[in-house]
N, C-alpha and C positions, 0 to 999 in steps of 0.2 A: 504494500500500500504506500503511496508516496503522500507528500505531507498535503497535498494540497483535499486528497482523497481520503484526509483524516476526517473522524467521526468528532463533533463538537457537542451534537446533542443524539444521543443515542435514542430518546422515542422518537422525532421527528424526523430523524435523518440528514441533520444538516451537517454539510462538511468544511473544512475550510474554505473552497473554491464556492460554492455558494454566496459562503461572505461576500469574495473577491465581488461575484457576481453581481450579489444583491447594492453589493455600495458601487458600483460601477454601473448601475441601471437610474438609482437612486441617488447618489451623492454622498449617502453614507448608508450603511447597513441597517433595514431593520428587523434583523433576524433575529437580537436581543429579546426586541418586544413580545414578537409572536413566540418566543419561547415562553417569557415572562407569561405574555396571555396565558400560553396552554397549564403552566404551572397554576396560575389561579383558579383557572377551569379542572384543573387535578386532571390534566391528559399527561400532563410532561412529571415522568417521573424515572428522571437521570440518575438520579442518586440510587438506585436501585438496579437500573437498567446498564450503566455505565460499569464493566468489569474491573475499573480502578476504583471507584466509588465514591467519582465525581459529578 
């Protein structure tokens, strides 16, 4: 896996290069948010999901 193909958010699937993408579409990234959203919404749950347990 190369870095850009690394996993940031393990429920949603976002990887580094998304970032790239998404602030490259946008001006800056907001892939934060919607993680934040899912977290509030209890879809995003990394800390569990994440094999480092991040």
């Amino acid at each position: 896996m190369t870095e850009a193909e690394e996993l940031v958010c393990y429920c949603l699937g976002y990887t580094r290069e998304d970032i790239r993408q998404d602030a490259a579409r946008y001006g800056r990234s907001t892939i934060l948010e919607r993680i934040a959203a899912a977290s509030r919404a209890g879809v995003c749950h990394c800390t569990a999901s994440n094999p480092q347990g991040r």
